[in-house]
C-alpha positions as CSV (number, residue, x, y, z in Angstrom):
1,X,0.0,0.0,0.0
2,X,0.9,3.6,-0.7
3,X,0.1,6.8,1.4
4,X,-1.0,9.7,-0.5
5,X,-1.9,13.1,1.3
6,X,-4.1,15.6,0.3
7,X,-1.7,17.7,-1.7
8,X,-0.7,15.0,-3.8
9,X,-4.1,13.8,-4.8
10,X,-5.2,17.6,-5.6
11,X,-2.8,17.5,-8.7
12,X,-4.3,14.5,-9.6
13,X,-8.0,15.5,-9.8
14,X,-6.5,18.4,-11.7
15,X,-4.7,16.7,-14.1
16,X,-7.0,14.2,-15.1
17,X,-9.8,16.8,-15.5
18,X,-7.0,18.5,-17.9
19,X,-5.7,15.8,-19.2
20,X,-7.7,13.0,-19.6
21,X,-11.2,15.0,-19.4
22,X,-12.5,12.8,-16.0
23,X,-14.2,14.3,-13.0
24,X,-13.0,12.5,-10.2
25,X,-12.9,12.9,-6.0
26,X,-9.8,13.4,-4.8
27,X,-9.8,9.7,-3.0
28,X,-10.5,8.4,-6.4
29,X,-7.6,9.8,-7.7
30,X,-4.9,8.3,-4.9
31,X,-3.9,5.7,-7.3
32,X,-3.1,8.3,-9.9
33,X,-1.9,10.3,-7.8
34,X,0.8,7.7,-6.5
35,X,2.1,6.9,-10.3
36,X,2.1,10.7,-10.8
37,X,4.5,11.8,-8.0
38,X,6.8,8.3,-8.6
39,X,5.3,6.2,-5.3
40,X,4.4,3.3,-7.5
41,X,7.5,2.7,-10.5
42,X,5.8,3.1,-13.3
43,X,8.6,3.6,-16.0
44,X,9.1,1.2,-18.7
45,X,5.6,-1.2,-17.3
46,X,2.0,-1.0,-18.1
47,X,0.7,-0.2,-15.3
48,X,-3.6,-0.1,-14.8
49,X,-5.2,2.6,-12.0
50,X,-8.6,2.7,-10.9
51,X,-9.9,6.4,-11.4
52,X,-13.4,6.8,-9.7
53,X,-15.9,9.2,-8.4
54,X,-17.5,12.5,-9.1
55,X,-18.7,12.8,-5.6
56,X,-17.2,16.1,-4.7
57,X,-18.0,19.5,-3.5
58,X,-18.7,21.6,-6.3
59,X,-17.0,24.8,-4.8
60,X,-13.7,22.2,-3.5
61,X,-13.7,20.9,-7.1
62,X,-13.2,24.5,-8.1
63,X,-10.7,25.8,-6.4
64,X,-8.7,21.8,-7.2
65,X,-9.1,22.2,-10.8
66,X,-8.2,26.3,-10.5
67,X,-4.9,25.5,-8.3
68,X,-6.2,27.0,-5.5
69,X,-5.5,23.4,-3.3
């Protein structure tokens, strides 16, 4: 298992909204989040990560996908 705080899953939401055009909760984006910042080795594997929920404060969702958190 990997740990992934707040301020790591917050890029996450954002980039997948950006990138890959997916609402998701921050806590469905911990697995993302972990390849992102390098927690899980990802380089050179096929890796698959479960990316769910939209269940998210409208206004927090916001300020995530405007860099404000």
């Amino acid at each position: 298992g990997v740990a992934v705080p707040d301020g790591e899953a917050a890029p996450a939401v954002r980039f997948a909204f950006e990138e890959l055009k997916l609402v998701l909760e921050p806590g469905g984006a911990a697995g993302l989040a972990a390849v992102l910042t390098g927690k899980v080795p990802a380089k050179g594997r096929n890796v698959a990560v479960v990316l769910s929920g939209g269940n998210t404060d409208p206004a927090q969702y916001a300020r995530i996908i405007n860099g404000e958190l």
